[in-house]
SEKE-453541 format. One line per field, with one value per residue (C-alpha): residue number from 1; residue in one letter; x, y negated, z negated. Coordinates in pm, 1 decimal, padded with zeros to 6 digits. Each point is the difference from the previous one (the first is absolute). Layout:
BEGIN
num: NUM ...
residu: A ...
xx: X ...
yy: Y ...
zz: Z ...
//
This chain:
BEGIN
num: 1 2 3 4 5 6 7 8 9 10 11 12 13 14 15 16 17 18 19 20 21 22 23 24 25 26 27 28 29 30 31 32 33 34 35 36 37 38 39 40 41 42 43 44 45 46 47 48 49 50 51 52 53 54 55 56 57 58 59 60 61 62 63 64 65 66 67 68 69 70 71 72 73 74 75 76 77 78 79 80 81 82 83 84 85 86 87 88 89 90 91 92 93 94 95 96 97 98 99 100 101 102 103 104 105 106 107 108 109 110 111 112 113 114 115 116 117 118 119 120 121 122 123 124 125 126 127 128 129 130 131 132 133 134 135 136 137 138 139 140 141 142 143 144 145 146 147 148 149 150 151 152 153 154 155 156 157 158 159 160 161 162 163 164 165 166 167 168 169 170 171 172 173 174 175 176 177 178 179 180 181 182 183 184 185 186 187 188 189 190 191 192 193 194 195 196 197 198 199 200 201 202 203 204 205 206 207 208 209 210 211 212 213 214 215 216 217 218 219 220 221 222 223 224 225 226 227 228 229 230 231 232 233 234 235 236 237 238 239 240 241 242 243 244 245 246 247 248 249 250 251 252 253 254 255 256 257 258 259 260 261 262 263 264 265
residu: X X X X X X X X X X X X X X X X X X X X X X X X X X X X X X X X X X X X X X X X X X X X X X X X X X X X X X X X X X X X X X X X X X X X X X X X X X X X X X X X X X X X X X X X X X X X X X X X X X X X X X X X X X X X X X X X X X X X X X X X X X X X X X X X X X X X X X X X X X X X X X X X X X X X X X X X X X X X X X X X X X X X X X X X X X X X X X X X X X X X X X X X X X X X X X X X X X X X X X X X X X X X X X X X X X X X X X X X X X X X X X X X X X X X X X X X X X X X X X X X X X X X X X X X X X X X X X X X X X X X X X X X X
xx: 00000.0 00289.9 00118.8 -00317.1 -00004.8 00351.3 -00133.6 -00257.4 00155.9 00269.3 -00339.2 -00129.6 00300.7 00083.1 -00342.7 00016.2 00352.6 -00145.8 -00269.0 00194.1 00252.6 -00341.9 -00106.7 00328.3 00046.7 -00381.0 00091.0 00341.9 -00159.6 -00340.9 00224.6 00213.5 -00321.7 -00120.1 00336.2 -00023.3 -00352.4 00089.5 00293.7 -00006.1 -00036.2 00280.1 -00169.1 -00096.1 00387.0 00085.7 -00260.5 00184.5 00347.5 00108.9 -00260.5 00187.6 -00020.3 -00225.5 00319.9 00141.1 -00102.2 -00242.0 00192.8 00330.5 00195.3 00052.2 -00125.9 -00280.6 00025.1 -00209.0 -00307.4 00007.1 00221.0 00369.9 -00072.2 00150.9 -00196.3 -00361.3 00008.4 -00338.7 00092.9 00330.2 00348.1 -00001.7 00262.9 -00117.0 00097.2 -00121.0 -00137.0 00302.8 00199.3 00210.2 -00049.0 00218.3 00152.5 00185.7 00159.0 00337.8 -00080.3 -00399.6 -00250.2 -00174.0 -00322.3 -00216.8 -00275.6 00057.2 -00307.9 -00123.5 00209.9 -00142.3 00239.6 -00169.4 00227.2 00272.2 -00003.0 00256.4 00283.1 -00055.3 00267.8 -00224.9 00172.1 -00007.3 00268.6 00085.4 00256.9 00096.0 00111.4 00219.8 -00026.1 00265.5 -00181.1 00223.1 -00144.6 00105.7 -00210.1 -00143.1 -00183.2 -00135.6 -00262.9 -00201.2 -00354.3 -00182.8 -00225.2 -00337.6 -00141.5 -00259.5 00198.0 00009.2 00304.5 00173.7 -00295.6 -00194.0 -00001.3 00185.6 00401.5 00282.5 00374.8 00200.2 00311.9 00295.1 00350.1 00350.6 -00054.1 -00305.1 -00208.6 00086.6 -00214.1 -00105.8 00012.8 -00276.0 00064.9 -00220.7 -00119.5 -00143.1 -00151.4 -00020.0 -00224.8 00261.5 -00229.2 00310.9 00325.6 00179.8 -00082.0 00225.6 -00351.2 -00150.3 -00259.1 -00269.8 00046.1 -00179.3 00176.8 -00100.1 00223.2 -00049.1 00257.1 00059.0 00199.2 00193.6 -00088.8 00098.1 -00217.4 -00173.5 00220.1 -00323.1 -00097.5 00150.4 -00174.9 -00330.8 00040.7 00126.0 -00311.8 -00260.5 -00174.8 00019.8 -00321.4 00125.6 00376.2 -00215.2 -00114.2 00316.8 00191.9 -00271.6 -00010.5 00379.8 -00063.9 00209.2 -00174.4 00231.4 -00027.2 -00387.5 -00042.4 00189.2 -00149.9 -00334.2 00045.4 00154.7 -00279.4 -00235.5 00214.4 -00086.2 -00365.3 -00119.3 -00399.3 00039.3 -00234.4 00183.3 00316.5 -00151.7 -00182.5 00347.3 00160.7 -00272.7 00036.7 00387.9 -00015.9 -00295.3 00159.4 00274.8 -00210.9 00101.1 -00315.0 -00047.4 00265.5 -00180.7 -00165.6 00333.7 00112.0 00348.1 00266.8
yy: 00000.0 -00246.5 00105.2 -00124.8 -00329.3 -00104.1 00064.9 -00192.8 -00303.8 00021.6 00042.5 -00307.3 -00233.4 00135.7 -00112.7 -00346.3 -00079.2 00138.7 -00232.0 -00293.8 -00014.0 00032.3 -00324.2 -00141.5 00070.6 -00133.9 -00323.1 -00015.3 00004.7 -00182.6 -00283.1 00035.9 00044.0 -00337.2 -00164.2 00116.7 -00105.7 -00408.0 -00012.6 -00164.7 00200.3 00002.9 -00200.1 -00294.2 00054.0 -00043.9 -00298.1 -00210.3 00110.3 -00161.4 -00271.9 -00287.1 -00300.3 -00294.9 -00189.7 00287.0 -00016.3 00226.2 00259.7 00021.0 -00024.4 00332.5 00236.6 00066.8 00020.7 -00258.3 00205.7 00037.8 00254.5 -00064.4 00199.2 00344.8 00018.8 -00032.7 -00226.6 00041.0 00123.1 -00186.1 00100.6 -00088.7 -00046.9 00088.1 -00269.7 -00275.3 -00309.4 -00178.6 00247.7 00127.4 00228.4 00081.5 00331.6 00182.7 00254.3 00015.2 00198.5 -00124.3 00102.3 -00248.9 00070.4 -00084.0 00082.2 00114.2 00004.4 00207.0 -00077.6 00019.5 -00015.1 -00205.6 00058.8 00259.0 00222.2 00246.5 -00312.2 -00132.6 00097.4 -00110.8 -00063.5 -00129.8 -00197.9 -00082.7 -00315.9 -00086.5 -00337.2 -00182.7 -00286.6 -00165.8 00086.1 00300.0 00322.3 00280.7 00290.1 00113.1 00253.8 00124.6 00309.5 00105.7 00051.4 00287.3 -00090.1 00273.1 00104.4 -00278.5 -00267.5 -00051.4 -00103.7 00122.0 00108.8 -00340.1 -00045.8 -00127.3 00098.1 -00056.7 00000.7 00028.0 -00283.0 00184.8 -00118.7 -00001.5 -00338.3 -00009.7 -00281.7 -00256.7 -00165.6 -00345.9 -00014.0 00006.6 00267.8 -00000.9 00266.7 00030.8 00305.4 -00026.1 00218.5 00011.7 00014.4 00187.0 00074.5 00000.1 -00313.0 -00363.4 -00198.0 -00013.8 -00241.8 00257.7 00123.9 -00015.5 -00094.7 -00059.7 -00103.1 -00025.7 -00013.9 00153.1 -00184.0 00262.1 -00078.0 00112.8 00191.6 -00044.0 00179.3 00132.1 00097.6 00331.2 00169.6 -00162.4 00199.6 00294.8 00053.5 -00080.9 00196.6 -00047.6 -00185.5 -00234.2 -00011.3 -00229.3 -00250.5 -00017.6 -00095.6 -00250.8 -00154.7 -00042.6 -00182.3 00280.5 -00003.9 00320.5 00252.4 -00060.7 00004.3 00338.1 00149.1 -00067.4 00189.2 00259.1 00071.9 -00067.8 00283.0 00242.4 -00075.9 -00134.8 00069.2 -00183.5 -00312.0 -00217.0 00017.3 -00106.3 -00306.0 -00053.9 -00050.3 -00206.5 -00194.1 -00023.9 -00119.0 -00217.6 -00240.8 -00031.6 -00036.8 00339.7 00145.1 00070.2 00304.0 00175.5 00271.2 00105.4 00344.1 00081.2 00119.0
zz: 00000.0 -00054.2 00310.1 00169.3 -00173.3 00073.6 00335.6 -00034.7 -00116.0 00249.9 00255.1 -00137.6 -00018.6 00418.7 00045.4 -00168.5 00195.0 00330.6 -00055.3 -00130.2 00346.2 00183.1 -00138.4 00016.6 00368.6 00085.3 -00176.5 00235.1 00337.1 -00107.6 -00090.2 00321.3 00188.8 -00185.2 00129.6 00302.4 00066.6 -00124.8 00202.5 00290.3 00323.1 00278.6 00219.6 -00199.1 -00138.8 00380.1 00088.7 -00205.9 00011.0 00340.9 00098.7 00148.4 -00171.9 00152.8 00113.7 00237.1 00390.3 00033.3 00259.3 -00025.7 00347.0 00174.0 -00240.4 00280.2 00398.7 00185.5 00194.4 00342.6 00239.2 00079.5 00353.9 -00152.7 -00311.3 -00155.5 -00288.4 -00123.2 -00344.4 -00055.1 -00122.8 -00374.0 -00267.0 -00340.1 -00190.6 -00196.9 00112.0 -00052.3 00226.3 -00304.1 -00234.3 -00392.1 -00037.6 -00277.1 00267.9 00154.0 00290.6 00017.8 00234.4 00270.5 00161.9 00332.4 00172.3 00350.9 00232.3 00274.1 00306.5 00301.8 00331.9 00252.1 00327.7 00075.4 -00281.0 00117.4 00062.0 -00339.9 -00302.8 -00330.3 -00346.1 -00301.8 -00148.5 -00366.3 -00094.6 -00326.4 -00032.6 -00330.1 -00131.2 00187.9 00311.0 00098.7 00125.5 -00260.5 00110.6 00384.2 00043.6 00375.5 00048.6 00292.6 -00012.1 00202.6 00224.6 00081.4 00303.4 -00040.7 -00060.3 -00395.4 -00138.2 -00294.8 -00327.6 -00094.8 -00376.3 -00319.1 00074.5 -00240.7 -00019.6 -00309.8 00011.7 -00029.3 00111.7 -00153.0 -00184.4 -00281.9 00068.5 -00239.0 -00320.9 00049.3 00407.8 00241.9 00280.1 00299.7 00182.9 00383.1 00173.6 00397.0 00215.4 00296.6 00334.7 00207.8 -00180.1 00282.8 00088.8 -00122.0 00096.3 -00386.9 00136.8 -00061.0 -00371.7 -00289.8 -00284.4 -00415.6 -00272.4 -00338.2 -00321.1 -00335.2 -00317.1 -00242.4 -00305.4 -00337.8 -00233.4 -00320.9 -00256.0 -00119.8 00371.4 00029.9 -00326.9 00060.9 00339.0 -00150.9 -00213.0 00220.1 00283.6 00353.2 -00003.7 -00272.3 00170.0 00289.2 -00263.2 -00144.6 00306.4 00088.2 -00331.5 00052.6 00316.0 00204.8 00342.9 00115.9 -00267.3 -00002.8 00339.4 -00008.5 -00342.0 00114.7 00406.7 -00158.7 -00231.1 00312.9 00165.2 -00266.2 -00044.3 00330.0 -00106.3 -00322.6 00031.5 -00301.7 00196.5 00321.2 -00176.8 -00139.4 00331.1 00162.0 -00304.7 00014.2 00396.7 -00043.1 -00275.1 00231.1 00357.5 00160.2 -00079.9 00395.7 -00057.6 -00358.7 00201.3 00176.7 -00004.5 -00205.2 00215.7
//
């Protein structure tokens, strides 16, 4: 009989600690579902994160082509560097990642002479050219040029871009690379400015999700990082609604919204 009521009590105490985590766990995630339900979503973290001030012109110079046709290619959806409204953008990375929007190219006259490509320049800010970068684009049976949607290329060369200095950038869409007459590219530029982080920047990331890692980099003001958070997320989950609203929102505040519906290359 003592057998069963050391038993019993040991029964009884298992019980009373099962029962006790239980509680404590519910009261961990209802508060974190409380927190998470007053914080602000991603989108109204992004509406607010970017918007030019009142003073700035309203388009900055050659962030967009001008409509119209060159006599080679269709420029009803434009080329379009991703980039603020000011046509520069902060970033934390050595190496960082640029992005455009390339559209669908249409060849209007002979196709099978033509040699498309796209060309990257990287440009300091003593006006010297410190990266090049030439590829061809394939052309289809029908004409299209190249796959229409967001592109990006990640900035590395021997030399780190430096903090404090405003690098520009400039894509071409090369109408015949065999060609010296550049009369009939398209061309964007935009910029970036290396910046250096919040000491506290790097644990705030460390702890937070990849939904939160977006509002982090926009709260920091760093146009790259959240630009490239928030398309790789879009990657992973291309159904998920928030993250489309996100985008719009991101494009809109900045007048690119023409591109939000773009696929992801």
């Amino acid at each position: 009989m003592a057998w069963f009521t050391r038993l019993s009590r040991f029964t009884t105490l298992a019980i009373i600690l099962a029962a006790t985590l239980t509680l404590g766990l519910f009261v961990t995630i209802s508060k974190q579902v409380q927190a998470q339900s007053h914080s602000p979503s991603l989108s109204s973290v992004l509406e607010n994160a970017f918007r030019p001030p009142p003073t700035l012109p309203l388009v900055a110079e050659n962030r967009v082509t001008g409509s119209g046709s060159n006599g080679y290619f269709s420029r009803q959806y434009p080329l379009t560097a991703i980039v603020p409204v000011s046509g520069v953008g902060e970033t934390i990375a050595a190496e960082p990642t640029v992005f455009w929007y390339i559209p669908k190219t249409l060849s209007d006259f002979d196709r099978d002479a033509l040699s498309p490509a796209m060309e990257f320049l990287l440009i300091d800010a003593s006006k010297q050219t410190v990266l090049s970068v030439k590829y061809p684009l394939a052309k289809s049976d029908n004409g299209i040029v190249g796959s229409p949607g967001i592109m990006s290329f990640s900035v590395a060369h021997p030399q780190p871009v430096k903090f404090g200095e405003e690098y520009h950038w400039e894509v071409s869409l090369i109408c015949d690379s065999t060609s010296t007459d550049r009369s009939c590219d398209m061309f964007v530029e935009g910029g970036f400015k290396r910046v250096k982080p919040d000491p506290t920047l790097a644990q705030h990331l460390l702890q937070a999700t990849p939904y939160e890692r977006v509002a982090i980099y926009a709260k920091a003001g760093l146009w790259y990082e959240t630009v490239e958070s928030l398309l790789e997320l879009r990657r992973k989950y291309p159904n998920d609604k928030n993250l489309a609203e996100a985008w719009k929102t991101l494009l809109k505040t900045v007048m690119l919204d023409h591109i939000s519906s773009a696929p992801i290359n």
